[in-house]
C-alpha positions as CSV (number, residue, x, y, z in Angstrom):
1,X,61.5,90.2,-28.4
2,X,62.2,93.5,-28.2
3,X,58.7,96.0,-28.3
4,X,58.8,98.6,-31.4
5,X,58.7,101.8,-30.0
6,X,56.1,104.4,-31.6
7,X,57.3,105.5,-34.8
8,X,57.9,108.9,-33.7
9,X,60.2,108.2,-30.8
10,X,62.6,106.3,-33.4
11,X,64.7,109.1,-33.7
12,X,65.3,108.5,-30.1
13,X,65.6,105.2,-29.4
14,X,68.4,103.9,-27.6
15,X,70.0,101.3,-29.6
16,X,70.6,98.8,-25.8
17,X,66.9,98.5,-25.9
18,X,66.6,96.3,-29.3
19,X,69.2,93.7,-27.9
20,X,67.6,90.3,-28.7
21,X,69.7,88.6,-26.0
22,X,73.3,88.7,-24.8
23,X,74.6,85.2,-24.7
24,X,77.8,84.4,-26.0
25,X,80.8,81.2,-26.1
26,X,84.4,81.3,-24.6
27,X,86.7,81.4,-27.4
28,X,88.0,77.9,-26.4
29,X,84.5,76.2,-26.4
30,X,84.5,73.0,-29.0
31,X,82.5,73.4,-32.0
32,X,80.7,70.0,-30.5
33,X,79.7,72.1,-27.5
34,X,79.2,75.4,-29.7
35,X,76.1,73.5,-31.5
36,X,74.9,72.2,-28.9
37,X,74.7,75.5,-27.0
38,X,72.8,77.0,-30.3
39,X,70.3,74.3,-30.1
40,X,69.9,74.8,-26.1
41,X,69.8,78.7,-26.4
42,X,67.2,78.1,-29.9
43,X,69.0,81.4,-31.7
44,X,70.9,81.2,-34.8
45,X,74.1,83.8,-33.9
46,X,76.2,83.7,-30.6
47,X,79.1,86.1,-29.4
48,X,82.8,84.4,-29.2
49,X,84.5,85.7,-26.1
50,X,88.2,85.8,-25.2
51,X,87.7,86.6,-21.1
52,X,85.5,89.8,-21.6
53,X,87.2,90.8,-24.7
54,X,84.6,90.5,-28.0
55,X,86.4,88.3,-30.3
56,X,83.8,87.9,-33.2
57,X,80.2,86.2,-33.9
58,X,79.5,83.0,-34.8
59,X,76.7,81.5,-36.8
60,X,74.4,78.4,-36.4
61,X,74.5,78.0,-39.9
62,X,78.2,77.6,-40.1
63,X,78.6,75.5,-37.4
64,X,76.1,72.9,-39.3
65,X,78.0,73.0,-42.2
66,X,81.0,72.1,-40.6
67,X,80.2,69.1,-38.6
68,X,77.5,68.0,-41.1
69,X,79.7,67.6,-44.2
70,X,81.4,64.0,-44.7
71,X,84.2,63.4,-42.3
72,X,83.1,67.0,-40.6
73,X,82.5,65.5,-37.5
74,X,85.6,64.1,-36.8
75,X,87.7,66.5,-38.4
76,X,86.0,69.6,-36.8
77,X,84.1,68.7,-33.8
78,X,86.6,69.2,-31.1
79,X,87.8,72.4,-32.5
80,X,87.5,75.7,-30.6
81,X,84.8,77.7,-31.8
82,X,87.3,80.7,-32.5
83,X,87.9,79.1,-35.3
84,X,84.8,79.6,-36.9
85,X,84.5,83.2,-36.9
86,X,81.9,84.6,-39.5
87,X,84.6,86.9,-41.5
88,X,82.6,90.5,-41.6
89,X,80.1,90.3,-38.9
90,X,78.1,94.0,-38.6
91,X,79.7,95.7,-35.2
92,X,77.5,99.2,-33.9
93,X,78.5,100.9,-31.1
94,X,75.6,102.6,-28.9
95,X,74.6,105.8,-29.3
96,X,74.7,105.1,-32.6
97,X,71.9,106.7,-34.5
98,X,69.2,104.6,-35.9
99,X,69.1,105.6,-39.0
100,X,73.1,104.9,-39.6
101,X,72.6,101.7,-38.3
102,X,69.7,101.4,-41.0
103,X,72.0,102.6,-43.7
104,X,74.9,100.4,-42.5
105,X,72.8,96.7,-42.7
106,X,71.3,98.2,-45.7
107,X,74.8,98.1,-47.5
108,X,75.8,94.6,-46.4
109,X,76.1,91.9,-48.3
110,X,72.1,90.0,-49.9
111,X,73.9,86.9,-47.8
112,X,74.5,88.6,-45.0
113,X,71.3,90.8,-44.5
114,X,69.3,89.0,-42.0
115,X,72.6,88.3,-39.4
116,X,72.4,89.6,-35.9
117,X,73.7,92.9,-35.2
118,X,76.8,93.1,-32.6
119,X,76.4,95.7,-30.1
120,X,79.3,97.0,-28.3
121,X,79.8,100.0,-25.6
122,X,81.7,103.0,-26.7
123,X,84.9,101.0,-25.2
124,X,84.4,98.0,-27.3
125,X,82.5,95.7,-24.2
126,X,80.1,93.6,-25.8
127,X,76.5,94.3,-25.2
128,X,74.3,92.0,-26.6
129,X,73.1,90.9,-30.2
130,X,70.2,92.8,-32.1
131,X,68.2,90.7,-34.3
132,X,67.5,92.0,-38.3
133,X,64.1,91.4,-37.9
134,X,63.9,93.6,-35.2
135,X,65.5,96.5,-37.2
136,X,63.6,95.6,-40.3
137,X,60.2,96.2,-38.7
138,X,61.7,99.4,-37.2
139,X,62.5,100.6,-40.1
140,X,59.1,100.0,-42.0
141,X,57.4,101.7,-39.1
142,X,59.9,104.6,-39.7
143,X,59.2,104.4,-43.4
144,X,55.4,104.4,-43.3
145,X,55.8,106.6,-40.6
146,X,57.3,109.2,-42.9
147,X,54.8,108.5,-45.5
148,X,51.9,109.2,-43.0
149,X,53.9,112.5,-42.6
150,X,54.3,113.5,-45.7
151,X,51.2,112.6,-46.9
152,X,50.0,115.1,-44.1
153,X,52.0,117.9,-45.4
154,X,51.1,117.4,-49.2
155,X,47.1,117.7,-47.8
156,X,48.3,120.0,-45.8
157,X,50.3,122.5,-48.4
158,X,47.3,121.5,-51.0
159,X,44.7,122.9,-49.0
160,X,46.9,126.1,-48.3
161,X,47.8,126.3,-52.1
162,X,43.8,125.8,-53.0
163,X,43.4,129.0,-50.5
164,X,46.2,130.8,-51.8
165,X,45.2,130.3,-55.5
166,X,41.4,131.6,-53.7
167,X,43.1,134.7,-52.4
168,X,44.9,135.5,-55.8
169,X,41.6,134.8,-57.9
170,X,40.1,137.6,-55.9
171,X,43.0,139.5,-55.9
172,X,42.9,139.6,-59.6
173,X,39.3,140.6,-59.7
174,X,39.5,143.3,-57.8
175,X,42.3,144.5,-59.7
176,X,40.5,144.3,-62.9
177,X,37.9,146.3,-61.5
178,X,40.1,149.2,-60.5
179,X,40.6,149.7,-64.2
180,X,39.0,152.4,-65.5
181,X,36.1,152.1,-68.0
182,X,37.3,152.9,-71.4
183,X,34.1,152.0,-73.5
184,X,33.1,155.4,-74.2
185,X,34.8,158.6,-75.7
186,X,36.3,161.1,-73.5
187,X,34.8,164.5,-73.7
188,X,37.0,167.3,-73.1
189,X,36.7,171.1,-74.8
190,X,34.0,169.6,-77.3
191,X,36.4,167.2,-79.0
192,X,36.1,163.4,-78.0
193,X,39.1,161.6,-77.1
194,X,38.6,157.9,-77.6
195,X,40.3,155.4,-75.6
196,X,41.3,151.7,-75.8
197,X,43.0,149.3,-73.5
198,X,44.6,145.8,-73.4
199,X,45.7,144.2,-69.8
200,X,47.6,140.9,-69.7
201,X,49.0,139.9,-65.9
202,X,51.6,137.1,-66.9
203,X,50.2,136.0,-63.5
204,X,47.3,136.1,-61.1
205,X,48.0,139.9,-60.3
206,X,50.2,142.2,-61.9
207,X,52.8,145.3,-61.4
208,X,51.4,146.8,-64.7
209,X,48.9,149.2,-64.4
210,X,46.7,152.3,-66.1
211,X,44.7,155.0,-65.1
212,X,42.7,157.8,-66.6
213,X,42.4,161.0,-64.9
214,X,39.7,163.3,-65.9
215,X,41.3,166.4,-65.0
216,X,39.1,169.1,-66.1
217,X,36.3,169.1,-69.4
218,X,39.8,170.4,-71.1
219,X,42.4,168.3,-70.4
220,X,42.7,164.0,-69.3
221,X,45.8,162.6,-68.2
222,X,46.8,159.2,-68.8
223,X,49.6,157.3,-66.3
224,X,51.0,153.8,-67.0
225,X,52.9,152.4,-64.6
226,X,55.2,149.2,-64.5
227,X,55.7,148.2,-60.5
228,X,59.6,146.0,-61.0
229,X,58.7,142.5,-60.9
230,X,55.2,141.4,-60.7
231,X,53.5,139.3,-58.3
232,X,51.7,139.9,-55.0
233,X,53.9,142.5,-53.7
234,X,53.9,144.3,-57.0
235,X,50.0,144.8,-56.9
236,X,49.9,146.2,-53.4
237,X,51.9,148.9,-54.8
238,X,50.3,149.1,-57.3
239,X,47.0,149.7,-55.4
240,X,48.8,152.5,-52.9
241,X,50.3,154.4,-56.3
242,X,46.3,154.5,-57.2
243,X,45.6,155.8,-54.2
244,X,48.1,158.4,-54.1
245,X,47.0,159.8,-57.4
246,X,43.8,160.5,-56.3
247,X,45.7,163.0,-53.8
248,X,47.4,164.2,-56.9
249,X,44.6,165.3,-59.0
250,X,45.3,169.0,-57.8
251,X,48.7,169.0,-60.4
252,X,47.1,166.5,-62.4
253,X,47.5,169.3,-65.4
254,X,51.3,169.2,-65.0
255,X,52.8,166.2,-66.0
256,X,56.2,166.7,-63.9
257,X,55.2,168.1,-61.2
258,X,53.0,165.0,-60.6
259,X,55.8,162.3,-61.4
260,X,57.7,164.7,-59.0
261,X,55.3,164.8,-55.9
262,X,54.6,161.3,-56.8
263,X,58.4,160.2,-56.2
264,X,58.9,161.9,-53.2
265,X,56.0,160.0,-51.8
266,X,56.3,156.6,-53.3
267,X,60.9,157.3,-52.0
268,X,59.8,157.5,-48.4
269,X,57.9,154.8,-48.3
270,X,59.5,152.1,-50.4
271,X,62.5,153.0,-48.4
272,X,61.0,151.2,-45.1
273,X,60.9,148.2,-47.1
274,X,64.3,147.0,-47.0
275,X,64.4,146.0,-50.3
276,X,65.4,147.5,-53.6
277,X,61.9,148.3,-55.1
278,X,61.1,150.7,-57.6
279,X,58.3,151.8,-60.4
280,X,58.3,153.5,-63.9
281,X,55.8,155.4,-65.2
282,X,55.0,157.4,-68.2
283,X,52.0,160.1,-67.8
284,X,50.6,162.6,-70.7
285,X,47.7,165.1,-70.4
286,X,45.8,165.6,-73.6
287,X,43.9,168.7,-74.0
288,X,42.2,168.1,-77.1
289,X,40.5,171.9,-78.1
290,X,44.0,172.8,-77.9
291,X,45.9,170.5,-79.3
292,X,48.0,169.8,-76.7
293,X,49.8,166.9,-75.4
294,X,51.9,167.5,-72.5
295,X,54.0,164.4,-71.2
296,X,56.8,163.6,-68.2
297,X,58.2,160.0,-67.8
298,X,60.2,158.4,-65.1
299,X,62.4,155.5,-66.3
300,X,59.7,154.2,-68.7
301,X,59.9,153.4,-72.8
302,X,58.2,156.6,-74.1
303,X,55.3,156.0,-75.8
304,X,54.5,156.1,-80.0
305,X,52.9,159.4,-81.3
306,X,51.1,158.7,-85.1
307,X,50.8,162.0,-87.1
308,X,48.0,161.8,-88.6
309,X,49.1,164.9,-91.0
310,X,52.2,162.6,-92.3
311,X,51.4,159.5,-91.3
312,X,54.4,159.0,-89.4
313,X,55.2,157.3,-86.3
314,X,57.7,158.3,-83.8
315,X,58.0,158.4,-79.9
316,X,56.9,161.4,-78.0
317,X,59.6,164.5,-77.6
318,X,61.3,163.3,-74.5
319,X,65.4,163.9,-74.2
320,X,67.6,161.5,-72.4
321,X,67.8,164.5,-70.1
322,X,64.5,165.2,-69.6
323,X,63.6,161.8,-68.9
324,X,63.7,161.0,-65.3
325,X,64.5,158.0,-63.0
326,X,62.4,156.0,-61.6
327,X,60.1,157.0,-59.5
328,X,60.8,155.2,-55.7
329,X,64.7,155.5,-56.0
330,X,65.6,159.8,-55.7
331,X,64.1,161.4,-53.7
332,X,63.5,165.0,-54.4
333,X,64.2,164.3,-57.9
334,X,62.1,167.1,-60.3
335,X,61.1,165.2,-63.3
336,X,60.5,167.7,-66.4
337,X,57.4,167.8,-68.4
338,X,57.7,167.9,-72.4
339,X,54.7,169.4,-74.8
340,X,54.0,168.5,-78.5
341,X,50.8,168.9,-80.4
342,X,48.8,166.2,-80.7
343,X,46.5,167.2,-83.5
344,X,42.8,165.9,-84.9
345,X,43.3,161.9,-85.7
346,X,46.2,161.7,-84.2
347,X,46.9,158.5,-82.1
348,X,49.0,158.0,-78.6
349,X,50.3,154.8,-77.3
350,X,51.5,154.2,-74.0
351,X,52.7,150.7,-72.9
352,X,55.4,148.6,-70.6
353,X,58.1,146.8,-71.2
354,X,56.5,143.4,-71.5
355,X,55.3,144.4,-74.9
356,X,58.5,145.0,-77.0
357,X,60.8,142.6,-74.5
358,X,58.4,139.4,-75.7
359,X,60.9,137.3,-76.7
360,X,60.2,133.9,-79.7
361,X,62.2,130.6,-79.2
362,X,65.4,131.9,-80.1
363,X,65.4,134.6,-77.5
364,X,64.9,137.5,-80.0
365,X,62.9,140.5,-78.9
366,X,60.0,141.8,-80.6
367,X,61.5,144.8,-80.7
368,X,60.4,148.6,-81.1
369,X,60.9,148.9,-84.6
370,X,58.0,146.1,-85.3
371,X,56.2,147.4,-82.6
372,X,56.3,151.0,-84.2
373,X,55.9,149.8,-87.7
374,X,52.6,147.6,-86.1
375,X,51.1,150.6,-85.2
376,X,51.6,152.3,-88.4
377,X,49.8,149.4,-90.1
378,X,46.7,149.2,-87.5
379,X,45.9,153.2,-88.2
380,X,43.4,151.7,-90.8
381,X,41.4,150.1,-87.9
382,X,39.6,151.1,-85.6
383,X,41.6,151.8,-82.0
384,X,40.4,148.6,-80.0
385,X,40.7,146.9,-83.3
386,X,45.0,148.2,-83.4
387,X,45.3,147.1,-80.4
388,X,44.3,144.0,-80.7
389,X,45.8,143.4,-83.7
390,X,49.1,144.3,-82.1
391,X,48.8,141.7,-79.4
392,X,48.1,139.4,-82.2
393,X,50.7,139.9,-83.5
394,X,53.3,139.8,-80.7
395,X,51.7,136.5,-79.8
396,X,52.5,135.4,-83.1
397,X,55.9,136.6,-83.2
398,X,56.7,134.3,-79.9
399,X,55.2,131.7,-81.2
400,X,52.1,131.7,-79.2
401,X,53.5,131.0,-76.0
402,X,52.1,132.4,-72.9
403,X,53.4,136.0,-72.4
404,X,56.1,135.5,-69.2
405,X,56.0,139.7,-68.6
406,X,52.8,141.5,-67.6
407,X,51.7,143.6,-70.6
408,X,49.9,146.8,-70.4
409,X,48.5,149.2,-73.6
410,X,46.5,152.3,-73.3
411,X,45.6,154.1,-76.7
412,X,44.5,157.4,-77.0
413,X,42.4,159.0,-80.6
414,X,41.5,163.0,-81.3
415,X,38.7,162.7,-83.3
416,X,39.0,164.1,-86.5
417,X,37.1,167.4,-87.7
């Protein structure tokens, strides 16, 4: 018997090293002497040979059956053995891969599946005879073989996933800690400016992000930015956009020229990526003893402005062409900056995409008219209170289902007089 190799060599085994033996009949042997040769040799399947030309393979079995029936004997015995050919005998040749011969004795016949194998040279020569058992052990070495492997890998890609799910745990952390405190009023000009905030990453990290500038004790600038796509490679941009502000704060006052100096940066960089990456953002500077907003976007939904004087609700004075691209894609692109007054009680809201494009079961947005008419109805409550009441409400609107865009809300409040 022929020794299983290792099961990782299978892929290499050459198929002359599984022959069980080699013996075979002349094509004019009696069936008489064909029996008794089986019974001398002790195997079940012998080659038929005409001269060294592979006729066929012939089977103990058969043989049996046709001297042992009534009258066998004396009608059969004295036959050649040619004429007791089994009719669909599996033939490889060698070379032939393993796991085709697997597949081919896997297709056979349930009658048929524990016959000998015939192996032939690439000419046709006969070689020798490969016993099913043989290849049936083979191939549950290769099978647990494989499951040995793949077990492996699952541990393997688990442990790596557990690490990677680590990593982005952290990495979210971190992130939320970058956001700026908004639990106090902003002083600026002796008028408070109060903030709120709401931060939902549709994953571990997120392309959305905020940030408060305190400019001056007259003026604080608020930038949200959406980074396209979200992910991993979303918030490292995300962190090098905060850093670059911080650079900034010397234009910090003038909403264009920021977006402006910010492109130019953000163009030369992204460009070295190879890849089409880009990020809006939408930035206004309040200046609340004056009254001031001052605001400059870069291919980013404006954000709402309530009047507190008529109660209306409308999005901040920003034409089409005034509204730049954005930022990452033009380089030397100057992005204009837009003023409005922003007046005692007034409210701002600035937000990304993943708000109004939250979509129910039957694929319909929420929309900016409900989101605008939601903010009108939340200028009752308190600003953390609007917002949240505005998330609630989007959640509602899709049903409750998980959010599948990051989201990102920053309110702003003049105090009234």
């Amino acid at each position: 018997m022929p020794e299983t190799p290792p099961t990782a060599e299978l892929a290499a085994v050459d198929l002359r090293s599984l022959i069980a033996h080699a013996q075979s009949l002349p094509a004019a042997t009696t069936v008489e002497r064909a029996q008794q040769e089986f019974v001398r040799a002790g195997v079940a399947f012998l080659a038929v040979l005409d001269g060294g030309r592979l006729l066929g393979l012939c089977a103990r079995r058969e043989l049996d059956q046709a001297l042992g029936s009534r009258y066998g004997f004396a009608l059969n015995a004295q036959r050649p053995v040619r004429e007791h050919l089994m009719a669909s005998p599996l033939q490889v040749a060698a070379g032939t891969p393993l796991t085709e011969v697997f597949r081919a004795t896997a297709e056979r016949e349930d009658r048929e599946f524990f016959d000998d194998v015939l192996l032939v040279a690439p000419g046709g020569a006969y070689l020798g005879l490969i016993a099913m058992r043989t290849l049936a052990r083979l191939q549950t070495d290769f099978l647990l073989g494989n499951i040995v492997r793949l077990e492996a890998s699952r541990r393997e890609i688990a442990d790596k996933n557990r690490e990677m799910e680590s990593d982005l745990a952290m990495a979210r952390e971190v992130q939320l800690a970058m956001l700026p405190p908004l639990t106090a009023p902003v002083a600026a000009g002796g008028r408070a400016l109060q903030l709120a905030h709401r931060y939902r990453p549709a994953g571990g990290v997120s392309g959305d992000f905020f940030d408060v500038l305190r400019i001056s004790d007259r003026a604080t600038g608020i930038i949200v930015c959406d980074v396209m796509g979200h992910g991993v490679r979303s918030a490292l941009i995300t962190a090098m956009v905060r850093a670059m502000l911080e650079e900034l704060r010397p234009i910090a006052t003038d909403p264009g020229a920021l977006l402006t100096r910010l492109n130019c940066d953000l163009t030369r960089i992204l460009r070295q990526t190879g890849g089409l990456i880009f990020v809006t953002a939408a930035y206004a500077v309040l200046s609340p003893a004056e009254e001031k907003l001052r605001y400059a976007q870069a291919g980013h939904p404006t954000p709402l402005h309530w009047d507190a004087g008529t109660g209306a609700v409308r999005a901040v004075a920003c034409s089409p062409d005034q509204a730049g691209p954005a930022l990452g894609l033009i380089d030397q692109f100057e992005f204009a900056t837009n003023e409005e007054r922003f007046a005692s009680g007034d409210r701002l809201l600035l937000f990304t995409d993943g708000l109004f494009e939250a979509a129910n079961a039957a694929g319909e947005e929420f929309g900016l008219a409900r989101l605008t008419a939601a903010m009108r109805a939340g200028v009752a409550q308190s600003l953390d209170g609007a917002l949240a009441g505005l998330l609630a409400e989007v959640s509602a609107f899709c049903g409750g289902a998980p959010f599948t865009d990051d989201i990102c809300l920053v309110a702003a409040e003049l105090e009234r007089q």
